[in-house]
C-alpha positions as CSV (number, residue, x, y, z in Angstrom):
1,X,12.9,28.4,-3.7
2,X,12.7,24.9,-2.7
3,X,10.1,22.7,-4.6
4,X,8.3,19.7,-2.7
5,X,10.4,17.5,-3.3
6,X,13.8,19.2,-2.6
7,X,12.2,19.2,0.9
8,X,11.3,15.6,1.3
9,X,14.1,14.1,-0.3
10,X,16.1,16.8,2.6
11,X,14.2,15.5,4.9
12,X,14.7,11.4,4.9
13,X,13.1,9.9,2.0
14,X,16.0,8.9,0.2
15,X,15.7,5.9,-2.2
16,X,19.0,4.2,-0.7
17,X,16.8,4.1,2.8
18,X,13.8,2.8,0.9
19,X,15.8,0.4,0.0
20,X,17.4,-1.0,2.9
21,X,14.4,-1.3,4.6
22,X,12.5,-3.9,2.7
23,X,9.6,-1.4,1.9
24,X,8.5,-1.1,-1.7
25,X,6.3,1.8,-2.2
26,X,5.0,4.0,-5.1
27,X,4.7,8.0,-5.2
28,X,3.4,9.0,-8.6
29,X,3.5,12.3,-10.1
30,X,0.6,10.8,-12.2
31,X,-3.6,11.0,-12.4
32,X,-4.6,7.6,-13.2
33,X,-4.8,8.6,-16.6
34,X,-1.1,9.3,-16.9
35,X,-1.2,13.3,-16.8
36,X,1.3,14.7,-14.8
37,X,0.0,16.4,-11.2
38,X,0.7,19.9,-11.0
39,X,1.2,19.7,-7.5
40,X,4.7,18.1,-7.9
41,X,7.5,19.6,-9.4
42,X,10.7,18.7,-10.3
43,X,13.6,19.1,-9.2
44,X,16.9,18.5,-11.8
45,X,19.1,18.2,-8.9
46,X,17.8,14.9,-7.4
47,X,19.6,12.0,-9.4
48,X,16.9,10.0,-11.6
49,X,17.0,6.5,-9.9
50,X,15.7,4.7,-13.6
51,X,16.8,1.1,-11.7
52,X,14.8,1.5,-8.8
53,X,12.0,-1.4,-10.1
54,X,15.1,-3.5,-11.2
55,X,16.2,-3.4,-7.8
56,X,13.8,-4.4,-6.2
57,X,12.7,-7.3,-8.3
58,X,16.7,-8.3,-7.4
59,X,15.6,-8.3,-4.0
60,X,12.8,-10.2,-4.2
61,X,14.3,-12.7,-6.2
62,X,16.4,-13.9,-3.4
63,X,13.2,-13.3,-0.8
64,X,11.9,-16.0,1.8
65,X,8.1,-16.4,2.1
66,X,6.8,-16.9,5.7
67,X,3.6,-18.0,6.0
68,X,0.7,-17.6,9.3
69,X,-2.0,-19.5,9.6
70,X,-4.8,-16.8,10.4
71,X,-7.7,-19.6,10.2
72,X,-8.2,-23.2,8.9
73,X,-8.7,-21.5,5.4
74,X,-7.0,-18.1,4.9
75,X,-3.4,-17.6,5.5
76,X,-0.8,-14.7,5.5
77,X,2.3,-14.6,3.2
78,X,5.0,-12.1,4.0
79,X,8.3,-11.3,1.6
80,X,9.6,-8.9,0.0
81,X,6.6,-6.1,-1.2
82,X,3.0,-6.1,0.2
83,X,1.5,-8.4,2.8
84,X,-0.2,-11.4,0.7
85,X,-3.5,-13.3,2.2
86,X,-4.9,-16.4,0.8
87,X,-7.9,-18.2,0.9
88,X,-8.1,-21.9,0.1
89,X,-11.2,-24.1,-0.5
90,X,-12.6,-26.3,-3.4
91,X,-13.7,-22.9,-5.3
92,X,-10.0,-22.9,-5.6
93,X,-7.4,-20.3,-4.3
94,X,-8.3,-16.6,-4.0
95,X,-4.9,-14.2,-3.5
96,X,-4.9,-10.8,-2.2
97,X,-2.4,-8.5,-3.9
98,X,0.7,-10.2,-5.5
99,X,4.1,-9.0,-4.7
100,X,7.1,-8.7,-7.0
101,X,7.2,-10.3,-9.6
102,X,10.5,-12.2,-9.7
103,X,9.6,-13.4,-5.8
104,X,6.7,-15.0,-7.8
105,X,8.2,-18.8,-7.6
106,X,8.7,-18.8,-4.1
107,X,5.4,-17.1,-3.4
108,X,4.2,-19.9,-5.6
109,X,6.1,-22.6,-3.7
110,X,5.0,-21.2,-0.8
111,X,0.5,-21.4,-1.8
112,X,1.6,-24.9,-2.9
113,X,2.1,-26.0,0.1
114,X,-1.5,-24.5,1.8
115,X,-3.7,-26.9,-0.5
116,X,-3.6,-29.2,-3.4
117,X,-6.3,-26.4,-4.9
118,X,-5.3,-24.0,-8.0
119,X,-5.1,-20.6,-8.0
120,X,-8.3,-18.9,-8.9
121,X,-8.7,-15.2,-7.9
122,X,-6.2,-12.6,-7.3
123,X,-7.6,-9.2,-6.2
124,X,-5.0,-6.3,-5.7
125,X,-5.8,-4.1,-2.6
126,X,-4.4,-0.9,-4.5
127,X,-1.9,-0.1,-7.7
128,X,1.8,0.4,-6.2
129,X,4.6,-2.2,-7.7
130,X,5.2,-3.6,-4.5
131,X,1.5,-5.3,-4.7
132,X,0.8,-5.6,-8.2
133,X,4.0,-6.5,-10.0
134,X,3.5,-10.3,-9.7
135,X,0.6,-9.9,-11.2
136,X,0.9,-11.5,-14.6
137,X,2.9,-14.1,-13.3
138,X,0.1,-15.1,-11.1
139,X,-2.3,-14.7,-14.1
140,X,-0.1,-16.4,-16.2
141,X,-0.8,-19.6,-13.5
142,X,-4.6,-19.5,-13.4
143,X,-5.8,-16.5,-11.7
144,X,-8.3,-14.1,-12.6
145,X,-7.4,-10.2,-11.8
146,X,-9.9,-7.9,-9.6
147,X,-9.5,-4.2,-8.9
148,X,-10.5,-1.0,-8.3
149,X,-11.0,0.6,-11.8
150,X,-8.1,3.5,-10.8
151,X,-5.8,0.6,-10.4
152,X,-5.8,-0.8,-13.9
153,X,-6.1,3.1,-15.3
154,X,-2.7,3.6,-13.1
155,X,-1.3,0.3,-14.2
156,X,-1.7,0.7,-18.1
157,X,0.7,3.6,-18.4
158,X,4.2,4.1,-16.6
159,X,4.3,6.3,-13.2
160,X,6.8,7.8,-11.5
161,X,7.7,8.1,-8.5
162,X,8.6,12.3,-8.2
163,X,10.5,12.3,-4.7
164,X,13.1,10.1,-6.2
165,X,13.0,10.3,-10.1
166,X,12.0,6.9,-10.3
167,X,10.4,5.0,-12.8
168,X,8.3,2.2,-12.6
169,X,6.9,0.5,-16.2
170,X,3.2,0.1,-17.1
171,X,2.1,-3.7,-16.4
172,X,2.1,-5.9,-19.4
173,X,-1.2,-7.0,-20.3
174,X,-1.3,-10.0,-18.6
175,X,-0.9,-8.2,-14.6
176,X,-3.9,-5.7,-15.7
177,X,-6.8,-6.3,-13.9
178,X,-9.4,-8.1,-15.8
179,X,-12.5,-6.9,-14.2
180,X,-12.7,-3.7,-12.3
181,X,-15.3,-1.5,-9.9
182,X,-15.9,1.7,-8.4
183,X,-17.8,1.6,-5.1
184,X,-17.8,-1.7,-4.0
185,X,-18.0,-5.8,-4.9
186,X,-19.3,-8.7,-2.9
187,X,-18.2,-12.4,-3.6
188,X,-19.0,-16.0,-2.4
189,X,-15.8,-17.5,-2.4
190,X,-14.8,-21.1,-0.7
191,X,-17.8,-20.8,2.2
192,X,-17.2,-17.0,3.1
193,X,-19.2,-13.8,2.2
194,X,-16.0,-11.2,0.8
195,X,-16.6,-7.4,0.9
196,X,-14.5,-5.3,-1.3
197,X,-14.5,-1.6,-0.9
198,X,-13.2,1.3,-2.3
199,X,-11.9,4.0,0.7
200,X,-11.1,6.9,-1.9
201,X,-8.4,9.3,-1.6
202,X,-6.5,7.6,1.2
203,X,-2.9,6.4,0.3
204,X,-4.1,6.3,-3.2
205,X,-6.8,6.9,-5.1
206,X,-7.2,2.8,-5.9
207,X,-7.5,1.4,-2.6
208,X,-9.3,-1.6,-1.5
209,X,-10.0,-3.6,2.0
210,X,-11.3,-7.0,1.7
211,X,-13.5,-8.3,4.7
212,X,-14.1,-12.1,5.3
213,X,-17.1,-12.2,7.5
214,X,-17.2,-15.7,7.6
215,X,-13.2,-15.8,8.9
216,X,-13.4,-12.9,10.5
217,X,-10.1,-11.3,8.1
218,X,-9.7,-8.1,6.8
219,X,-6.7,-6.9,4.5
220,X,-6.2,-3.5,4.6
221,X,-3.9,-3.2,1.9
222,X,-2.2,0.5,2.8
223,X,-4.6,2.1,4.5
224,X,-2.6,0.4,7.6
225,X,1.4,0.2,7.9
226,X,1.3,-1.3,11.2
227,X,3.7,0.5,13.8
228,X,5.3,2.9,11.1
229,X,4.2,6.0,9.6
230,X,2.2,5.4,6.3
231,X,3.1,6.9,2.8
232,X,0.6,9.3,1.6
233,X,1.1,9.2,-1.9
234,X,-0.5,12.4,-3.3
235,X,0.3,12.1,-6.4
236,X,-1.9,9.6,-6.9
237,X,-4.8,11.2,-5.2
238,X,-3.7,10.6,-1.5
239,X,-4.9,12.1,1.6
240,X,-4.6,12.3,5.7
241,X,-8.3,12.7,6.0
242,X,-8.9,9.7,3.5
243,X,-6.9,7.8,4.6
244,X,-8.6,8.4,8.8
245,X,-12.0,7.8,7.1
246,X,-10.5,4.4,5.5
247,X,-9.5,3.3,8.9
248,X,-13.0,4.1,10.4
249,X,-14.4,1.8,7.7
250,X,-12.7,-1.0,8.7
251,X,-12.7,-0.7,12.8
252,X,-16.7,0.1,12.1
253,X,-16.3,-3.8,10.5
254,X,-13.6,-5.4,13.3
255,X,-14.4,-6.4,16.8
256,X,-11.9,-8.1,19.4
257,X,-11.4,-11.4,17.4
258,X,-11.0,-9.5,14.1
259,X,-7.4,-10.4,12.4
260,X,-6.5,-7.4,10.6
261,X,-3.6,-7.4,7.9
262,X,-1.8,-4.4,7.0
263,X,-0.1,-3.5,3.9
264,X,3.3,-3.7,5.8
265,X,4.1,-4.7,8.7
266,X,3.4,-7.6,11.6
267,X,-0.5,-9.1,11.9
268,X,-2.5,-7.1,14.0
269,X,-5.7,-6.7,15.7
270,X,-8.5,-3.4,16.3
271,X,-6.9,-2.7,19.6
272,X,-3.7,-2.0,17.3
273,X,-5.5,-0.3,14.3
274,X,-7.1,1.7,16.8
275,X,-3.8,3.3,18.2
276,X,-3.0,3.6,14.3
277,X,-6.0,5.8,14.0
278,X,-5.3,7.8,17.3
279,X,-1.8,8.6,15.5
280,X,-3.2,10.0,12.2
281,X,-5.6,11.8,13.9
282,X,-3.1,13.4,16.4
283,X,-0.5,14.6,13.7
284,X,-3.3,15.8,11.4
285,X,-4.9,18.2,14.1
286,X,-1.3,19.3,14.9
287,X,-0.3,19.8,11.1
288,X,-3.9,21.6,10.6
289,X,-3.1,24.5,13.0
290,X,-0.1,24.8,11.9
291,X,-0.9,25.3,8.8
292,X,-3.8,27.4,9.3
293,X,-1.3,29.5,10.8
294,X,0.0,30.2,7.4
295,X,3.5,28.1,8.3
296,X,5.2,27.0,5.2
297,X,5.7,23.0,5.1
298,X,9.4,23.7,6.2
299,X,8.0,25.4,9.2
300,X,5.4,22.9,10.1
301,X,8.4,20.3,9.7
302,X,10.8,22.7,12.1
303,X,8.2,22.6,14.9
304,X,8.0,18.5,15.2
305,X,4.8,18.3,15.7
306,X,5.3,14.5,16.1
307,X,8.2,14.7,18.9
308,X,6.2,12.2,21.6
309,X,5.2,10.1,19.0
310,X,8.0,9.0,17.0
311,X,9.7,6.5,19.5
312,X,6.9,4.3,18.4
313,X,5.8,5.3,15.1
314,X,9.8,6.4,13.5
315,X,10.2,2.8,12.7
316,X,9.5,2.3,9.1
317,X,11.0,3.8,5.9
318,X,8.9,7.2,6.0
319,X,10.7,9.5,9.0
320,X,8.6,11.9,11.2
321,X,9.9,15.0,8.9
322,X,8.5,13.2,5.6
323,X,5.3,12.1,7.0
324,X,4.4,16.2,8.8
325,X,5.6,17.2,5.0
326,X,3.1,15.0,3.6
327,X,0.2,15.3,5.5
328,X,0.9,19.5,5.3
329,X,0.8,18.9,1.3
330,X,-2.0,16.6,1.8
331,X,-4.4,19.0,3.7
């Protein structure tokens, strides 16, 4: 019988493809205490990928940072890992989420050139490598670490990544967060009234979106891979229906003017975190009756329930056969 992840590795999520597309994500097998989740199992067949960090810190060592000006005081920086935003003012820089960590001198070069300010604050938007392994490098040059409180629990012990055998290492001490909460945390930063709030068991259990009402910015971290199917990553406490009520959070917050940052992916707007929402929704009712149906996750994957939609959602690193596997799992 095939286990979980015979089927999604079967089904497009290979780690070469990962690769090759620039997207650096993290499936645990993990609670964020470290505890293996019985819902995945493994599977000796699938090649252990050990190198998989290594890899992608060899990618991001050669990266180029290009950088949007989303106001006179907040910018986008885009490389290899997570979209970054910064905020510049005399209260000194505040970074949201922080890459990989050997891209960290160009990511560096590249806030050095927004103001003559140091860096201050670094809040990360949610646990996975591709957004927190810069992290002591970036503490190691000034800034103080925010979190949820799953994300340092996560980042204190090694996880795994179960589709594809991979291993990624605990953070060293310096890239764990340094003061962490539960709910939600407000801050004054450089002229602008920051929310931070927790959307649980979305694409993780650690995730984050940070509102500027002053600039009129959100980050979304992962709730949002704009124009791509998301990861769910259910080993770390993911879900479909999380991750819709995560979205509704932050459209409630957005109007027309509202620039909206993604995890991955180009800038967008509500209009386009709208459609987003319209997808999720539509492959989650479809992936419901299926499964209430009683068809296996192979079955449910048979009957493409996301046929219309993948000319403009199959553009990413997670195919329309992974993401109907994962949102059956995650229902």
């Amino acid at each position: 019988m095939k286990t979980r992840r015979d089927f999604l590795v079967g089904s497009g999520m290979a780690t070469a493809a990962w690769l090759t597309r620039g997207t650096a994500l993290a499936q645990t097998g993990q609670d964020a205490g470290g505890a293996q989740s019985p819902a995945v199992k493994t599977n000796p067949a699938v090649q252990p990928n050990p190198d998989l960090a290594q890899q992608l810190r060899t990618a991001a060592a050669k990266e180029t940072i290009k950088t949007t000006k989303l106001t006179d005081t907040i910018f986008l920086l885009q490389g290899v890992g997570g979209n970054v935003v910064c905020q510049v003012g005399p209260d000194g820089k505040l970074v949201i989420d922080s890459q990989i960590s050997t891209g960290t001198p160009h990511l560096l070069d590249a806030l050095a050139k927004l103001d003559e300010h140091k860096l201050k604050l670094l809040i990360n938007t949610h646990w996975h490598f591709d957004h927190t392994d810069g992290n002591a490098a970036l503490h190691l040059e000034g800034a103080f670490i925010l979190a949820h409180e799953n994300t340092r629990s996560r980042l204190l012990k090694p996880q795994t990544i179960e589709t594809y055998a991979a291993q990624f290492p605990a953070a060293p001490d310096a890239g764990l967060p340094q003061e962490t909460f539960a709910e939600s945390e407000a801050l004054w930063v450089n002229n602008d009234h920051l929310e931070l709030v927790h959307t649980p068991e979305a694409h993780t259990d650690s995730d984050v979106f940070i509102y500027f009402n002053r600039g009129n910015v959100i980050h979304t971290g992962d709730l949002w891979f704009n124009g791509m199917y998301p990861l769910i990553d259910i080993g770390s406490g993911g879900t479909i229906n999380g991750m819709i009520r995560g979205v509704d959070q932050v459209l409630a917050l957005a109007d027309q003017r509202t620039k909206i940052v993604p995890g991955h992916g180009p800038l967008g707007d509500k209009a386009a975190l709208q459609g987003y929402r319209e997808m999720l929704v539509t492959v989650a009712d479809r992936v419901e009756k299926l499964k209430a149906q009683g068809t296996t996750v192979e079955d449910a994957v048979a009957a493409r329930p996301t046929a219309d939609l993948d000319a403009a959602w199959a553009k990413g690193s997670i195919q329309p056969g992974t993401f109907v596997a994962l949102v059956w799992e995650s229902l």
